[in-house]
C-alpha positions in Angstrom: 6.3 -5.8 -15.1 8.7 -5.6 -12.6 8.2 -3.3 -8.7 10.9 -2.3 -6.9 12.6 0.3 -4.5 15.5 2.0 -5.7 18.6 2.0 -4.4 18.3 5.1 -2.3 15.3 4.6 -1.2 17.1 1.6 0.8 20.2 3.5 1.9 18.3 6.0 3.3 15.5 4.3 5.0 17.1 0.9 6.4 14.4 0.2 8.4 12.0 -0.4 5.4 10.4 -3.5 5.2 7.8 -4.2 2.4 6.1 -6.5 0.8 4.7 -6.8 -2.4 1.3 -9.7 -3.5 0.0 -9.5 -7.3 -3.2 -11.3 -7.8 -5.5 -11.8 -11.2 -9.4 -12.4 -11.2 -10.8 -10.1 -9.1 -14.0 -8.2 -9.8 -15.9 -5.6 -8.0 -18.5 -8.6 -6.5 -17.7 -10.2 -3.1 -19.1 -10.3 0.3 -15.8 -9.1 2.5 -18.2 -7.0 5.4 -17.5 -10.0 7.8 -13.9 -9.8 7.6 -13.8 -5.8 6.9 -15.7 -6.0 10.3 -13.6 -8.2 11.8 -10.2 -6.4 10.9 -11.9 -2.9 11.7 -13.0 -4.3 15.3 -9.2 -5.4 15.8 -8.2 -1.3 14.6 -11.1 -0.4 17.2 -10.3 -2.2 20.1 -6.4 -0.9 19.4 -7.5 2.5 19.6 -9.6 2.5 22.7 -6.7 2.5 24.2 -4.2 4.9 22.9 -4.6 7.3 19.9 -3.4 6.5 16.3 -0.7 8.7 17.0 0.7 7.0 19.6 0.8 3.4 17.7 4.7 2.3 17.0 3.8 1.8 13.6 2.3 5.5 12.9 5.3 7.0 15.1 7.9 5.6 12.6 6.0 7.0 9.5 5.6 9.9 11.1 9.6 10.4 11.6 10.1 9.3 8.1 8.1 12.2 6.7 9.7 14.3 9.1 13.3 13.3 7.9 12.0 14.3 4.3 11.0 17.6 5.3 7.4 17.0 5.8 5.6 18.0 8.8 4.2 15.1 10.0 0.9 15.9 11.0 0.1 17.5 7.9 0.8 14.5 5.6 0.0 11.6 6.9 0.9 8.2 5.7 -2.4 5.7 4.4 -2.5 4.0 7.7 -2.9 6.9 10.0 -5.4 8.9 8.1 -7.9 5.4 8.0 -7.3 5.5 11.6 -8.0 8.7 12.0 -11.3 8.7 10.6 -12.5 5.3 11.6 -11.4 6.7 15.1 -13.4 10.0 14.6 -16.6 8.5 12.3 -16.7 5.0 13.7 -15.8 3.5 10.5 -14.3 3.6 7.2 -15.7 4.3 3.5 -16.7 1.6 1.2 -15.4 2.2 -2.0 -14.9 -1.7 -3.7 -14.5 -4.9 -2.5 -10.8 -5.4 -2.8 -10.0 -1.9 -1.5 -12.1 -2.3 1.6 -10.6 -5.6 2.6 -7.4 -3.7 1.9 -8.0 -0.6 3.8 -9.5 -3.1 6.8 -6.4 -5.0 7.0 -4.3 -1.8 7.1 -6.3 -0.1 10.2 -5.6 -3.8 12.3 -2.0 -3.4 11.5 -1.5 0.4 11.7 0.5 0.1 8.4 0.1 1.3 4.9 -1.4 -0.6 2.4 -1.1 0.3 -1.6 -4.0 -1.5 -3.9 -3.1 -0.3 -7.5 -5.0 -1.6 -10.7 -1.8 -3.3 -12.2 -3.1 -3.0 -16.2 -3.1 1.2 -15.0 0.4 1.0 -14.9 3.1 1.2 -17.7 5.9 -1.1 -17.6 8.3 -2.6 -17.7 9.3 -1.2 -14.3 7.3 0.4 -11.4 9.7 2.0 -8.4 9.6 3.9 -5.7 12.1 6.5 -5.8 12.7 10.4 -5.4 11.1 12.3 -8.4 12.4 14.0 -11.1 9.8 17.2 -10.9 8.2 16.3 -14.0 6.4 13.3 -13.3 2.5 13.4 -14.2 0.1 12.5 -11.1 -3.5 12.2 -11.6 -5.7 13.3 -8.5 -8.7 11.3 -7.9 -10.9 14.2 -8.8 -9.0 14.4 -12.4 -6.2 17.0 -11.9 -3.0 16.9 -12.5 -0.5 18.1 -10.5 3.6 17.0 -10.2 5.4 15.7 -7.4 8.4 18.2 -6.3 11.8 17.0 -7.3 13.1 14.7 -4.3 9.5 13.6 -3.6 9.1 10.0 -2.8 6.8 8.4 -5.5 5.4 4.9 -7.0 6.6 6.3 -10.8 6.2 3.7 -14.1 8.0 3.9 -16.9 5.9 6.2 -19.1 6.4 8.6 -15.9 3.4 8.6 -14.4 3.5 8.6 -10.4 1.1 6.8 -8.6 1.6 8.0 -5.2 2.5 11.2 -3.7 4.8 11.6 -0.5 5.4 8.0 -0.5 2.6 6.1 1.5 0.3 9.8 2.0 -2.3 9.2 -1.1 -2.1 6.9 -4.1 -3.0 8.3 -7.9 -6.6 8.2 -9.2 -5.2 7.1 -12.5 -4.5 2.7 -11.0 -7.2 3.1 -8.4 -8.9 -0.1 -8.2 -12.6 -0.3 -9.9 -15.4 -2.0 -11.2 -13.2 -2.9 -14.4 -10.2 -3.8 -12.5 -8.9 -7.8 -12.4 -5.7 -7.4 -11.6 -4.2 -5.6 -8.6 -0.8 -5.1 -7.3 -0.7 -4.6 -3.6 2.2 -3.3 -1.6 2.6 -3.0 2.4 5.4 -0.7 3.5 6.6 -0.3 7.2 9.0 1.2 8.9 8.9 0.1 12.8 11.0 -2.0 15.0 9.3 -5.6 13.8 8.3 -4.4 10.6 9.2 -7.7 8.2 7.2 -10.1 10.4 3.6 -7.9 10.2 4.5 -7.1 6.7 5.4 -10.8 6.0 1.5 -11.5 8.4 -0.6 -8.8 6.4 0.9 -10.6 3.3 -0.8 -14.1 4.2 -3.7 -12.4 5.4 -4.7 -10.5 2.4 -3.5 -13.5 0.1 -5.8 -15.7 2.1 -8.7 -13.7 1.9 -8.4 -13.1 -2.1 -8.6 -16.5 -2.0 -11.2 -17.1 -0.2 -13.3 -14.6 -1.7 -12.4 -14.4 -5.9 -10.7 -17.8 -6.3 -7.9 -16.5 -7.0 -3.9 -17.9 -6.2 -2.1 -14.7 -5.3 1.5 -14.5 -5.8 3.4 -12.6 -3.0 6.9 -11.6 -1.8 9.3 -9.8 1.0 11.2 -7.1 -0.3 14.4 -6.6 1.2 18.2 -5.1 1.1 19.1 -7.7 -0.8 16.1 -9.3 -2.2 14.6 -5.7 -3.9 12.4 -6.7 -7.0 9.0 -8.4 -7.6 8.3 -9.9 -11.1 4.7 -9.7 -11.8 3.1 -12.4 -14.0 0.0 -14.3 -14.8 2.0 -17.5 -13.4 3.9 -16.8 -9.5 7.1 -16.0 -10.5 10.4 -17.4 -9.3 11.2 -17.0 -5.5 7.5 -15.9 -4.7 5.8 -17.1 -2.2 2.0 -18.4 -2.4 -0.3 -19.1 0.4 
């Protein structure tokens, strides 16, 4: 299976810089609370001193949805609602062991982070483009609903979407659980900077896979000109392991 943005999504959002790991082995057993700590403590120490709303990271999302007729503070991207409510609870849900670590690494970088079950989604291609209108998302309570035409989406080829207004809230149908071993993870940001903590919160989630289910992730920078990721059981060609 292949992931990529398409065309417009690049002509109309240069700033975009993502990143894109694909990793095999995992299971719903590990002990990540030290480093979910760790990474949450980082998000916490960050916010103390200025709202999530103020971070350069959350600012640049938030013009993004703007620009696509979204009022910003109505949809929010992944990021900002985590922040959000580890800001206003103290901390953030536990829902499995990838996603946690996941979710942890996002709030210390104020960027989105997508965790899909990868043998949820129909290939050969997954992209993120503007939808069609008739596009089937599944809602994490079982529902169906369709992203409107223009939408941003994660859509596969059997046209299912897997996301709805871009980074705001991923599909229950791939959400990562207790049968899941094998994930597809995707970082997307759209600040000043953006490659180099995308290219950081690569190596760091890679590292900690590692550390914690054995496994050899295979990762890669998506970019203008480099704009697809080949997933595999091997690391494919041009990926970049840690």
């Amino acid at each position: 299976m292949r992931f990529r943005h398409a065309d417009a999504i690049w002509s109309d959002h240069p700033r975009l810089a993502a990143g894109a790991l694909h990793a095999t082995g995992v299971g719903p057993v590990a002990d990540v609370g030290p480093r979910v700590a760790e990474y949450t403590a980082r998000a916490r120490a960050r916010l103390a001193g200025a709202s999530e709303g103020r971070f350069p990271e959350v600012l640049a999302w938030r013009r993004v949805f703007a620009s696509m007729g979204l009022k910003p503070t109505q949809y929010r991207c992944a990021s900002e609602s985590l922040l959000r409510r580890l800001r206003k609870e103290g901390t953030l849900p536990r829902i499995h062991p990838v996603v946690d670590l996941c979710n942890a690494v996002s709030v210390a970088y104020a960027v989105p982070v997508a965790v899909l079950d990868a043998d949820r989604v129909t290939g050969p291609l997954l992209e993120v483009r503007h939808a069609r209108g008739d596009e089937e998302y599944t809602t994490f309570g079982g529902a169906t609903e369709h992203p409107a035409p223009g939408e941003v989406t994660y859509a596969d080829s059997a046209g299912r979407a897997h996301a709805r207004r871009w980074t705001n809230r991923q599909s229950g149908h791939s959400a990562v659980g207790e049968h899941t071993r094998r994930i597809l993870v995707v970082a997307e940001a759209v600040h000043d900077g953006g490659a180099d903590t995308v290219a950081e919160m690569l190596d760091t989630i890679a590292r900690d896979l590692t550390a914690h289910w054995g496994t050899t992730p295979a990762t890669a920078l998506l970019t203008a000109s480099t704009r697809e990721f080949a997933l595999g059981d091997e690391p494919p060609s041009g990926a970049r392991t840690p």
